[in-house]
Chimera marker file (.cmm) of the C-alpha trace (Angstrom):
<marker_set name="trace">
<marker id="1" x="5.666" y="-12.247" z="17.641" r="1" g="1" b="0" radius="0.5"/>
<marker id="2" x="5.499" y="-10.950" z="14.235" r="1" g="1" b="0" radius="0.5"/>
<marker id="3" x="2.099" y="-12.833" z="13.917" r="1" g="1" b="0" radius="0.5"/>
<marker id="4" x="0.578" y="-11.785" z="16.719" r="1" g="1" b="0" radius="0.5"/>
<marker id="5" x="1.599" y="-7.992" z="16.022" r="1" g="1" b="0" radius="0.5"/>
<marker id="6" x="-0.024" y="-8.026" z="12.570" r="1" g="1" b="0" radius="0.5"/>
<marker id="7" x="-2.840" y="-10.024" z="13.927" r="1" g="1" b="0" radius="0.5"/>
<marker id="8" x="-3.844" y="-7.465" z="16.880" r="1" g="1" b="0" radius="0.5"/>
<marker id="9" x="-3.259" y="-4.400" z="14.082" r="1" g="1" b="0" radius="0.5"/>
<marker id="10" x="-5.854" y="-5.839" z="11.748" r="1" g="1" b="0" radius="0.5"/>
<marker id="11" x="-8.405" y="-6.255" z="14.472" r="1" g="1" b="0" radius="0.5"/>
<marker id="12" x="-7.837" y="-2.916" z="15.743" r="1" g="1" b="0" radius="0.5"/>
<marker id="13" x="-8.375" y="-1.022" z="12.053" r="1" g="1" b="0" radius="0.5"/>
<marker id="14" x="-11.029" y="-3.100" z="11.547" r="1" g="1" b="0" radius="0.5"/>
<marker id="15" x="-13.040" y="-2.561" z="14.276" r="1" g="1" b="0" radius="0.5"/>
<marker id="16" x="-12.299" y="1.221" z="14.748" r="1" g="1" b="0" radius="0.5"/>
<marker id="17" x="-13.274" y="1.626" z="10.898" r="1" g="1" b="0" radius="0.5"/>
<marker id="18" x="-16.232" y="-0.727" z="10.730" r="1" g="1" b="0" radius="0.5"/>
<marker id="19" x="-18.888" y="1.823" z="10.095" r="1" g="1" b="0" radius="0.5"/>
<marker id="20" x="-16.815" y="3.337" z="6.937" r="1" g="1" b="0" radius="0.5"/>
<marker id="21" x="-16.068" y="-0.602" z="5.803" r="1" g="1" b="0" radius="0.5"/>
<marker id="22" x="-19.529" y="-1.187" z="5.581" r="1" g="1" b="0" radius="0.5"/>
<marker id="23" x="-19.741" y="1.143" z="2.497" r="1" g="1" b="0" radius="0.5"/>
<marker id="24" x="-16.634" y="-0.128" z="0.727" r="1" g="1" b="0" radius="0.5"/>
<marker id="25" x="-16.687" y="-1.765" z="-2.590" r="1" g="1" b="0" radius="0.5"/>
<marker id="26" x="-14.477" y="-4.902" z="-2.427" r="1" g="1" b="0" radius="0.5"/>
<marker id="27" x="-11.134" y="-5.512" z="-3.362" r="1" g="1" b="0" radius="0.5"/>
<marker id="28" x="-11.710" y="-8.053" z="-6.006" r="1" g="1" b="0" radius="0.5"/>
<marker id="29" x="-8.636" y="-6.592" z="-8.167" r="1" g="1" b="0" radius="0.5"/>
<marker id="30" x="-5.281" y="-7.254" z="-8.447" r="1" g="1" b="0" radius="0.5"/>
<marker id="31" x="-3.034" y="-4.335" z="-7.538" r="1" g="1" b="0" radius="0.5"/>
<marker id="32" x="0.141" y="-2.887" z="-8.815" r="1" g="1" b="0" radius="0.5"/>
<marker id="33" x="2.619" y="-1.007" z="-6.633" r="1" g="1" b="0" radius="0.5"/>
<marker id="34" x="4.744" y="1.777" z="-7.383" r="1" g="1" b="0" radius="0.5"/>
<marker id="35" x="7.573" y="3.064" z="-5.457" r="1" g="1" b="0" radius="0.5"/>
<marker id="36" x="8.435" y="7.209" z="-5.097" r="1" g="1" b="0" radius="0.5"/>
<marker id="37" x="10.428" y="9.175" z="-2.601" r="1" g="1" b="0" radius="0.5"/>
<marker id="38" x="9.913" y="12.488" z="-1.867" r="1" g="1" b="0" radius="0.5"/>
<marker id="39" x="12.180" y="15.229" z="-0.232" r="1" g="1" b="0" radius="0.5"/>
<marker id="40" x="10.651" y="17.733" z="2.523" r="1" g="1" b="0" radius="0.5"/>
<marker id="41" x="13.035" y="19.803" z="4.831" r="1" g="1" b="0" radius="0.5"/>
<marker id="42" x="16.017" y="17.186" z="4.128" r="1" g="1" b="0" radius="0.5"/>
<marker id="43" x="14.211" y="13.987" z="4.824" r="1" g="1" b="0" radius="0.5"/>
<marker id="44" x="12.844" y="12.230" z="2.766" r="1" g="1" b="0" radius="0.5"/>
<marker id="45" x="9.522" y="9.793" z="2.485" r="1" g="1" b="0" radius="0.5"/>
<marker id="46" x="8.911" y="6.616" z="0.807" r="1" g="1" b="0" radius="0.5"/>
<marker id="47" x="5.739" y="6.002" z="-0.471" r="1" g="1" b="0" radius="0.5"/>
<marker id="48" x="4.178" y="3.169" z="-1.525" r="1" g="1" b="0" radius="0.5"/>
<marker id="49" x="1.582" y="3.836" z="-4.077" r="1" g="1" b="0" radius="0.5"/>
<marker id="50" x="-0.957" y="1.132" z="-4.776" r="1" g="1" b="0" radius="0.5"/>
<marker id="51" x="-3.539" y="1.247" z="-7.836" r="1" g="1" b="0" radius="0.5"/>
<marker id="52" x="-5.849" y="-1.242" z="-8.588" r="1" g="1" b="0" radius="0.5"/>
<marker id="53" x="-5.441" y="-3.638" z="-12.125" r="1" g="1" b="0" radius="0.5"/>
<marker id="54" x="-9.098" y="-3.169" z="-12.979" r="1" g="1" b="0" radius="0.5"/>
<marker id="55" x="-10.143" y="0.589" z="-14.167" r="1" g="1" b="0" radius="0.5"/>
<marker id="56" x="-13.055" y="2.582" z="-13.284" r="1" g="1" b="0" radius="0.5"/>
<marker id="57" x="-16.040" y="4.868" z="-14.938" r="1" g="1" b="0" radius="0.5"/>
<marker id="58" x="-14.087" y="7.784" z="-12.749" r="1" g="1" b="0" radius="0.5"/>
<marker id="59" x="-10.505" y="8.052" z="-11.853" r="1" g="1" b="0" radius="0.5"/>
<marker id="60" x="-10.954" y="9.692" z="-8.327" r="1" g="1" b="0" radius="0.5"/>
<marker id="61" x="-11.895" y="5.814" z="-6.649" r="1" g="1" b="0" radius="0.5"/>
<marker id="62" x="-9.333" y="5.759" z="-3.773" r="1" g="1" b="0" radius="0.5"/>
<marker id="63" x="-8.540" y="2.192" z="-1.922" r="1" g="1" b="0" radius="0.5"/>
<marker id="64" x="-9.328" y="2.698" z="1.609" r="1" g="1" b="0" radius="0.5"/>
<marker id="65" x="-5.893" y="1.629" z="3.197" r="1" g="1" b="0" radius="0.5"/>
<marker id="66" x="-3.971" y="2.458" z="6.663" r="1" g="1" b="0" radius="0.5"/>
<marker id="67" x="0.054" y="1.277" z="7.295" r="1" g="1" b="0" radius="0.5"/>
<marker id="68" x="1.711" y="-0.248" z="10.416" r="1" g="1" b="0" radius="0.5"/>
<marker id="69" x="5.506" y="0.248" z="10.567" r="1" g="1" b="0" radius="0.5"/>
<marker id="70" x="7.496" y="-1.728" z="12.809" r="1" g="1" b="0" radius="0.5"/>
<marker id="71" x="10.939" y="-2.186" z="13.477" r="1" g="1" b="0" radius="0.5"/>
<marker id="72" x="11.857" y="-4.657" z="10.492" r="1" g="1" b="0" radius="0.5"/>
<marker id="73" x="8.084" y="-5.358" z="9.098" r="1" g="1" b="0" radius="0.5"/>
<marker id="74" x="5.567" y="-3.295" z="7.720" r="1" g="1" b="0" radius="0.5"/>
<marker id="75" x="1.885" y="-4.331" z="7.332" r="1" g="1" b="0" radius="0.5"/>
<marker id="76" x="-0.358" y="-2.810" z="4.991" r="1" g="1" b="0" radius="0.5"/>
<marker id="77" x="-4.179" y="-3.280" z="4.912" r="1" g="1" b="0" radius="0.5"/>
<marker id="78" x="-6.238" y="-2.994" z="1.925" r="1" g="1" b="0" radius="0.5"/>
<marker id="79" x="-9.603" y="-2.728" z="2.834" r="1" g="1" b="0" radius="0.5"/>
<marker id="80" x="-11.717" y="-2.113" z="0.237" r="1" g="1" b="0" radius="0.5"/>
<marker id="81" x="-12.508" y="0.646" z="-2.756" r="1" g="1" b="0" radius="0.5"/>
<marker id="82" x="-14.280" y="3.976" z="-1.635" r="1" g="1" b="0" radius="0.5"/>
<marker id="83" x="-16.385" y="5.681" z="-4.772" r="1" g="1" b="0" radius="0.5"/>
<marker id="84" x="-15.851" y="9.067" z="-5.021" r="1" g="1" b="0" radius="0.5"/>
<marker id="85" x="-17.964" y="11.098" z="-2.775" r="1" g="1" b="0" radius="0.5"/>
<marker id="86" x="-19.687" y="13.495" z="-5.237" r="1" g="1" b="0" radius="0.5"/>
<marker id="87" x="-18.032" y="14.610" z="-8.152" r="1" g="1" b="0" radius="0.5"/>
<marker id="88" x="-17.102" y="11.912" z="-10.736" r="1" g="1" b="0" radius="0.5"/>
<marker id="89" x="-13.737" y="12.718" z="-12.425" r="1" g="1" b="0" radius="0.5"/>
<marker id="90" x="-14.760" y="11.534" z="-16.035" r="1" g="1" b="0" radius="0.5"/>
<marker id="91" x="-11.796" y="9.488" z="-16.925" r="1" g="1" b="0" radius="0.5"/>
<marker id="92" x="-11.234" y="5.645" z="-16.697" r="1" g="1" b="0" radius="0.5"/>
<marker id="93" x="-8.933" y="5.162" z="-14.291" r="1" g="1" b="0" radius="0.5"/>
<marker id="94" x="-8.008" y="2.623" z="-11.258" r="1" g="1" b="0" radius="0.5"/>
<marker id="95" x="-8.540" y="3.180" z="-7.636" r="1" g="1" b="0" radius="0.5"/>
<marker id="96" x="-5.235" y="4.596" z="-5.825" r="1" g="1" b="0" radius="0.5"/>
<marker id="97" x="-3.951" y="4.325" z="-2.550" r="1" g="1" b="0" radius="0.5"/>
<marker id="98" x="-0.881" y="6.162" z="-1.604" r="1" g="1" b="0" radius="0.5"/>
<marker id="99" x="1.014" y="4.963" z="1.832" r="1" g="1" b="0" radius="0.5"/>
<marker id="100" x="3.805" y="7.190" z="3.209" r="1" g="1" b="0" radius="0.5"/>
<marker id="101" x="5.779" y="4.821" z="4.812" r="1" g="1" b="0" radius="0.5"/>
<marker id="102" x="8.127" y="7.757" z="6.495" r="1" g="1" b="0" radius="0.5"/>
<marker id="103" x="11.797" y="8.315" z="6.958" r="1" g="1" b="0" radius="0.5"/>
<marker id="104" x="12.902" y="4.582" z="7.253" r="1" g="1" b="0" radius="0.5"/>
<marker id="105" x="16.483" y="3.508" z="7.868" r="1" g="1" b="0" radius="0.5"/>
<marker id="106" x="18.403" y="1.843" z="5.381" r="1" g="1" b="0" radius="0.5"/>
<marker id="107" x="17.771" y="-2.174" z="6.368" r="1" g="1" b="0" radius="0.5"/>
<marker id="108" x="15.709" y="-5.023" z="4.923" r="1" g="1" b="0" radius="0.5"/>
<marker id="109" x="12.024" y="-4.946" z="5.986" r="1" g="1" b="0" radius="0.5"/>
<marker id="110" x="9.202" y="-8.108" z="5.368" r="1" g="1" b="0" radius="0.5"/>
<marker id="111" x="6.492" y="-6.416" z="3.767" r="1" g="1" b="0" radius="0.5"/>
<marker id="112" x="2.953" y="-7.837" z="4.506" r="1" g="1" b="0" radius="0.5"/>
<marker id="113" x="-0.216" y="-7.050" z="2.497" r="1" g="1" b="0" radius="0.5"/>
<marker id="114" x="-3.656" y="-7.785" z="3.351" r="1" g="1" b="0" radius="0.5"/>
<marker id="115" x="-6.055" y="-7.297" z="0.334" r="1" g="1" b="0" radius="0.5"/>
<marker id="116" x="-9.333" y="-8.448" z="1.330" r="1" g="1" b="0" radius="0.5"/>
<marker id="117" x="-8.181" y="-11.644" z="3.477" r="1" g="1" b="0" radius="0.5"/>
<marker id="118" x="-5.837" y="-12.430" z="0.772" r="1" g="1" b="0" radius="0.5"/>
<marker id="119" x="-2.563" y="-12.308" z="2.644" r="1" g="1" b="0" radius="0.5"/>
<marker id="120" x="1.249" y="-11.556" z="-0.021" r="1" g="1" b="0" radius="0.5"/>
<marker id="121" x="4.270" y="-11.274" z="2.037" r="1" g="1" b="0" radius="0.5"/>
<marker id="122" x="7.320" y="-9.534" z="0.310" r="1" g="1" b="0" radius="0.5"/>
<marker id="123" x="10.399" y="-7.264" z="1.244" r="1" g="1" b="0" radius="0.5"/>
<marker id="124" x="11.383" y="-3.666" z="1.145" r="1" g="1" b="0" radius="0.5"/>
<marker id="125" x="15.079" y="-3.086" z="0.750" r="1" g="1" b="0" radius="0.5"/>
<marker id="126" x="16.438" y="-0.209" z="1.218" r="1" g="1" b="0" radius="0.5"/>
<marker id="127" x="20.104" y="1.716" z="0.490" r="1" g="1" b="0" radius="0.5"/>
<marker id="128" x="21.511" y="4.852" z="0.382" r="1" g="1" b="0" radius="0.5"/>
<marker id="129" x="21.345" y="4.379" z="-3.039" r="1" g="1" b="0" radius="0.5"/>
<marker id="130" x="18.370" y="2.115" z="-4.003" r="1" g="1" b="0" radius="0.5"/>
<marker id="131" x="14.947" y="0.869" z="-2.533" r="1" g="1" b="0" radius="0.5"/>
<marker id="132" x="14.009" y="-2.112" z="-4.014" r="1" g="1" b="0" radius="0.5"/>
<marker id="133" x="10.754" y="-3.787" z="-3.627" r="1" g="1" b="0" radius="0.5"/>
<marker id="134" x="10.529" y="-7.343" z="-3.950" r="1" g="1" b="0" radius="0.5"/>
<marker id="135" x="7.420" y="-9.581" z="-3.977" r="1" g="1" b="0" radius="0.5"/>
<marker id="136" x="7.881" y="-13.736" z="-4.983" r="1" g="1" b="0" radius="0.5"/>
<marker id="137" x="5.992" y="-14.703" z="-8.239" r="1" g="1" b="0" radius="0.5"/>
<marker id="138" x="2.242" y="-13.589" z="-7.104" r="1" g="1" b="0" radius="0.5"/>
<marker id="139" x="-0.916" y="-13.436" z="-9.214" r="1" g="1" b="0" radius="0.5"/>
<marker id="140" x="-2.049" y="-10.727" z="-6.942" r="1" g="1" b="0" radius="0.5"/>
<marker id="141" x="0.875" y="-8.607" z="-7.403" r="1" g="1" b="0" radius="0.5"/>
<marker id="142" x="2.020" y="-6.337" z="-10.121" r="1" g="1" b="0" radius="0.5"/>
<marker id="143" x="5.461" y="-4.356" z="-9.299" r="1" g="1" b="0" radius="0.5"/>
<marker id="144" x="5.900" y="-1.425" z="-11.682" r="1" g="1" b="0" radius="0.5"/>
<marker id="145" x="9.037" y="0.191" z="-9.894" r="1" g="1" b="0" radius="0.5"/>
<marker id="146" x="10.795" y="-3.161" z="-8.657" r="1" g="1" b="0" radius="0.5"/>
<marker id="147" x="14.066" y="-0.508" z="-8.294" r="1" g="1" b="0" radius="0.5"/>
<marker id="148" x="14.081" y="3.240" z="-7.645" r="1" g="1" b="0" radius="0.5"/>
<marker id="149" x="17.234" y="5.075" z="-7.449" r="1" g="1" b="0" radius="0.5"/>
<marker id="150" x="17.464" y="7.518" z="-5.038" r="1" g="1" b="0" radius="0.5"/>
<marker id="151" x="18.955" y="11.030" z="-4.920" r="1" g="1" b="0" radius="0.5"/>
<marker id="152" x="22.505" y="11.259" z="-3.446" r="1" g="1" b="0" radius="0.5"/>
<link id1="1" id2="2" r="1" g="1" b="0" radius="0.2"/>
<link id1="2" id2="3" r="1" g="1" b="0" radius="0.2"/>
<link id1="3" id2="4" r="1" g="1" b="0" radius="0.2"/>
<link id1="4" id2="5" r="1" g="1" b="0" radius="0.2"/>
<link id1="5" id2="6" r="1" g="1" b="0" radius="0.2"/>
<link id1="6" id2="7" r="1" g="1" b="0" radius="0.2"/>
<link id1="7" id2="8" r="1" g="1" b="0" radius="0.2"/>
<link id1="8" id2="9" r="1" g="1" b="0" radius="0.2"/>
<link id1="9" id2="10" r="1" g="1" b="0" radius="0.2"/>
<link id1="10" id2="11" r="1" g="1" b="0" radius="0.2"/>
<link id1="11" id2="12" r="1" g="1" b="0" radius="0.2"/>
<link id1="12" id2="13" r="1" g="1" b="0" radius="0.2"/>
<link id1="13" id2="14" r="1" g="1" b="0" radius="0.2"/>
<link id1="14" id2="15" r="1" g="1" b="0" radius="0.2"/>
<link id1="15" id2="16" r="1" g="1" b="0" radius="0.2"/>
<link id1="16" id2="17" r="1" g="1" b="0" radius="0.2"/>
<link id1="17" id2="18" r="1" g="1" b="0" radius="0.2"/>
<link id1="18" id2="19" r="1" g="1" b="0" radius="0.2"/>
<link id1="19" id2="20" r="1" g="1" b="0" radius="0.2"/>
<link id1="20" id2="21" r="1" g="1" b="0" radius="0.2"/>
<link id1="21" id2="22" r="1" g="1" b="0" radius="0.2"/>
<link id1="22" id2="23" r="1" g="1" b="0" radius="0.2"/>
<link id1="23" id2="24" r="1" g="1" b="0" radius="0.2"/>
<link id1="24" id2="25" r="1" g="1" b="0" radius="0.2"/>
<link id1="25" id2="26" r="1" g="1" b="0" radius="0.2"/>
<link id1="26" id2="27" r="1" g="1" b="0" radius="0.2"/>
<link id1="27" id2="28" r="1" g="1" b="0" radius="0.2"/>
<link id1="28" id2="29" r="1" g="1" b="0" radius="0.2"/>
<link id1="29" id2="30" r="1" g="1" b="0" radius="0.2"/>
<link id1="30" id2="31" r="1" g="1" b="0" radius="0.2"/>
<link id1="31" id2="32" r="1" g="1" b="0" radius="0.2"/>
<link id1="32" id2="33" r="1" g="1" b="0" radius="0.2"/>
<link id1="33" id2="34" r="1" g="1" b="0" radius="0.2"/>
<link id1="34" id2="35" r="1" g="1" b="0" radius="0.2"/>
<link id1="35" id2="36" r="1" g="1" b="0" radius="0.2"/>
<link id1="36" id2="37" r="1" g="1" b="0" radius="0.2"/>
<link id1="37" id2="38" r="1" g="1" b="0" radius="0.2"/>
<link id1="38" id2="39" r="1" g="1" b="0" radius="0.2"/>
<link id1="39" id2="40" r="1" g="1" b="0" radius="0.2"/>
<link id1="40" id2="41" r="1" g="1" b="0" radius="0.2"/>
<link id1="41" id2="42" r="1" g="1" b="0" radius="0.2"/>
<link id1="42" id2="43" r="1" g="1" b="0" radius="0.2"/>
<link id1="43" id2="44" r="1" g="1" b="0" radius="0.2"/>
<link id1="44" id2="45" r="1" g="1" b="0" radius="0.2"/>
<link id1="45" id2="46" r="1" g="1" b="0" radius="0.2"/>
<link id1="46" id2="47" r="1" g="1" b="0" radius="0.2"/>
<link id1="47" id2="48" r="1" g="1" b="0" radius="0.2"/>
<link id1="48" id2="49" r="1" g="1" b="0" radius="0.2"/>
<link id1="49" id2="50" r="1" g="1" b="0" radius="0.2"/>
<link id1="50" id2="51" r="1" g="1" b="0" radius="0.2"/>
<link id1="51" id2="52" r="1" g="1" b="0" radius="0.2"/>
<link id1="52" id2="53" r="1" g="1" b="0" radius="0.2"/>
<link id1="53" id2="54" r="1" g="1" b="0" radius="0.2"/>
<link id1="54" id2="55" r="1" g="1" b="0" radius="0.2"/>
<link id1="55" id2="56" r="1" g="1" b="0" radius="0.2"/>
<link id1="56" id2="57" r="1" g="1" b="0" radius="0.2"/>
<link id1="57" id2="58" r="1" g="1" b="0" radius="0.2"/>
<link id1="58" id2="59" r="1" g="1" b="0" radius="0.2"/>
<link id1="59" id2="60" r="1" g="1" b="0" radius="0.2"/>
<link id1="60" id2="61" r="1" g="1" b="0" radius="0.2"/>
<link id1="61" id2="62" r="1" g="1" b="0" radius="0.2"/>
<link id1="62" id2="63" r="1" g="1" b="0" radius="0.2"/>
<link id1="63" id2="64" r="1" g="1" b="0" radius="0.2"/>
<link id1="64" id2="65" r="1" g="1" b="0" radius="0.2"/>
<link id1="65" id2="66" r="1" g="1" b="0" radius="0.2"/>
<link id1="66" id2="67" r="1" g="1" b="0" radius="0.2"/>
<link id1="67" id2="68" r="1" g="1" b="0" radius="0.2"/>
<link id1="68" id2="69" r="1" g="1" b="0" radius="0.2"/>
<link id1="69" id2="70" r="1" g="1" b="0" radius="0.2"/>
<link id1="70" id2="71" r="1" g="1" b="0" radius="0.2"/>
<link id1="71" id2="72" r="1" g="1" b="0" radius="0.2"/>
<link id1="72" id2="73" r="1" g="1" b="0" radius="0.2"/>
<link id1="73" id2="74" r="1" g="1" b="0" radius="0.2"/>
<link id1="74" id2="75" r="1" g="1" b="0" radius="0.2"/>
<link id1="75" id2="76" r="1" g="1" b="0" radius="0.2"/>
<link id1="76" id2="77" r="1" g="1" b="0" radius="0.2"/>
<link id1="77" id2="78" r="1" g="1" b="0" radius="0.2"/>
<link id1="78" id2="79" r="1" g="1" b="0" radius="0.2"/>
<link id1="79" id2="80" r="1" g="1" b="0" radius="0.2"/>
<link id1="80" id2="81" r="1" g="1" b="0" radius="0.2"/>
<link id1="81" id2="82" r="1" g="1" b="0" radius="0.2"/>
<link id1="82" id2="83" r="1" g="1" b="0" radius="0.2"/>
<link id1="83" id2="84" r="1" g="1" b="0" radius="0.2"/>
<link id1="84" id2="85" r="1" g="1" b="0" radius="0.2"/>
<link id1="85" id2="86" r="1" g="1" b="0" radius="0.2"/>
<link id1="86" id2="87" r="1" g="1" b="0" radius="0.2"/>
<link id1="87" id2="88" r="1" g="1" b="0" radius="0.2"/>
<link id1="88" id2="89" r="1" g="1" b="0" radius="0.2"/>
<link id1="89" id2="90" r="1" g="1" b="0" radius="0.2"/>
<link id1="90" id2="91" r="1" g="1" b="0" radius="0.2"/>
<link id1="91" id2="92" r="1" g="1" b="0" radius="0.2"/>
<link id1="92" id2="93" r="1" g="1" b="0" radius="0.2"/>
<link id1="93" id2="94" r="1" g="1" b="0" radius="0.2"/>
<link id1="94" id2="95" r="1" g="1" b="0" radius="0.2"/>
<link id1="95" id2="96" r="1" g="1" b="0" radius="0.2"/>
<link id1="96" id2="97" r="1" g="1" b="0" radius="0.2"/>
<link id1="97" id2="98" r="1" g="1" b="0" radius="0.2"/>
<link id1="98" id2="99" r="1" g="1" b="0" radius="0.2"/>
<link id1="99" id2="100" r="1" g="1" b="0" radius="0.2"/>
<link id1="100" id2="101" r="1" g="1" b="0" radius="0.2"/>
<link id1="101" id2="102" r="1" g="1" b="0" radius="0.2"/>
<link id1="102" id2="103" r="1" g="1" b="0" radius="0.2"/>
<link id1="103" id2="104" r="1" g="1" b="0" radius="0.2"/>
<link id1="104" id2="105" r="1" g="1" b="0" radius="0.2"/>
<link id1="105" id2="106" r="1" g="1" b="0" radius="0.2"/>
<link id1="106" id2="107" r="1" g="1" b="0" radius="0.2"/>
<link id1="107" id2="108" r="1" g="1" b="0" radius="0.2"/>
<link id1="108" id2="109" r="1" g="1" b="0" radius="0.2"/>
<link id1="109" id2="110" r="1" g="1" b="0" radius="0.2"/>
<link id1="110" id2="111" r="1" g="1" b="0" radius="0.2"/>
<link id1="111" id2="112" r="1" g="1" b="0" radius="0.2"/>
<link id1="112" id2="113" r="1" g="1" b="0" radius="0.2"/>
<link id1="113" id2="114" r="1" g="1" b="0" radius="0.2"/>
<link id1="114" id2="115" r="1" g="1" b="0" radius="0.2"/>
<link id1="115" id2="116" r="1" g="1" b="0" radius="0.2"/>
<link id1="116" id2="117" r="1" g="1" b="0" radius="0.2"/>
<link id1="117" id2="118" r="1" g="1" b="0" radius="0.2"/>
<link id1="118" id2="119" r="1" g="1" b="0" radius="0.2"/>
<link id1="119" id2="120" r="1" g="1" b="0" radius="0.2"/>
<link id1="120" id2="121" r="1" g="1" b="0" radius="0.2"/>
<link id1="121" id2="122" r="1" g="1" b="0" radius="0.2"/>
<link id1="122" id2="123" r="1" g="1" b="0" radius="0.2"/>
<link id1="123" id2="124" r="1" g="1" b="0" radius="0.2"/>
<link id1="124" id2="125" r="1" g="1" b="0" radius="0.2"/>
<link id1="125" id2="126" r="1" g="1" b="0" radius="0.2"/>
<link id1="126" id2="127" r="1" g="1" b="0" radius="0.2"/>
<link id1="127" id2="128" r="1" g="1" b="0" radius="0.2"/>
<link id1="128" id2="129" r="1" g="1" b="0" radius="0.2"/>
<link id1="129" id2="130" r="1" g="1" b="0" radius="0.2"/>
<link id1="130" id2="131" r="1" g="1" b="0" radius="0.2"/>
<link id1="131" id2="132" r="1" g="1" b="0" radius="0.2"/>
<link id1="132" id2="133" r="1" g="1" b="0" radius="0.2"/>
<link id1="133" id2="134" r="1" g="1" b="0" radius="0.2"/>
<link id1="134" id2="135" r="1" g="1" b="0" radius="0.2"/>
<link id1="135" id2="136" r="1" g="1" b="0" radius="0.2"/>
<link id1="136" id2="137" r="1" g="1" b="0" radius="0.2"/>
<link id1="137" id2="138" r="1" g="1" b="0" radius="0.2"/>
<link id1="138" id2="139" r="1" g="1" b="0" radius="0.2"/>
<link id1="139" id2="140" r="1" g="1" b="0" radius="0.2"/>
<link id1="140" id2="141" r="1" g="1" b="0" radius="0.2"/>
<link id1="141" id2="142" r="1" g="1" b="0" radius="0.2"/>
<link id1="142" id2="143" r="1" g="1" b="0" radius="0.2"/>
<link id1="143" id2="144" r="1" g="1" b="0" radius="0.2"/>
<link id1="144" id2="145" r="1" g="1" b="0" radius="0.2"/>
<link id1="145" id2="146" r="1" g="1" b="0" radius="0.2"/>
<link id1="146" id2="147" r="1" g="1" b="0" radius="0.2"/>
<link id1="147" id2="148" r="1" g="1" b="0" radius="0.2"/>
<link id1="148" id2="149" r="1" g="1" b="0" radius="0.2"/>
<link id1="149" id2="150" r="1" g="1" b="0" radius="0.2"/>
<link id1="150" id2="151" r="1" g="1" b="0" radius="0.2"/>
<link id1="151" id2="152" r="1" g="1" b="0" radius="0.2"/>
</marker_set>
């Protein structure tokens, strides 16, 4: 079921973004993630922010990205690496994504990346006191904030 879920998501972002695709540059880097959590109007979001391991000639690239969130799974699609659209921000720096993944209840969710057709499953944990991001040994995958504390 889980399959077929991410499976029909893809499609759909793929198809309904195809003309903006066609002007990506590919995502031929490995990517680190970080995790944050910011407070609005007492809730709280997690993000998930993703920067590429190779640096640029300007730090305003952004990864073109978009998020499904289920009940226990989450499915993230990297598409590809937008230039900046006129004004180069001189500065080496990587491409960023950054993925608000919401309120989520505290739980255990399987954490599914697609980077190009490159598929790295890992989990999202997350406690009234912790969120904890967890990704087996992957080539792909940096994890700069494997633990963040959270605000009591």
């Amino acid at each position: 079921m889980k399959k077929i879920f991410l499976l029909i998501f893809f499609n759909l972002i793929l198809t309904a973004c195809k003309d903006e695709l066609l002007q990506l540059d590919p995502m031929d880097s490995a990517v680190r993630l970080s995790l944050r959590e910011v407070h609005n109007q007492n809730k709280s979001h997690i993000l998930l922010v993703v920067f590429t391991r190779k640096e640029f000639t300007c730090a305003n690239y952004e990864i073109l990205s978009s998020a499904a969130i289920g009940k226990k799974a989450i499915a993230i699609n990297l598409f590809g690496i937008k230039p900046p659209p006129r004004i180069c921000s001189y500065a080496f720096g990587p491409a960023v994504a950054v993925i608000d993944l919401g309120n989520l209840r505290n739980g255990n969710y399987e954490l599914h990346i697609n980077k190009g057709g490159a598929f790295d499953k890992g989990s999202l944990t997350i406690t009234s006191s912790e969120i904890k991001l967890d990704f087996p040994i992957q080539p792909r995958i940096d994890i700069l904030t494997p633990v963040l504390k959270r605000y009591l």
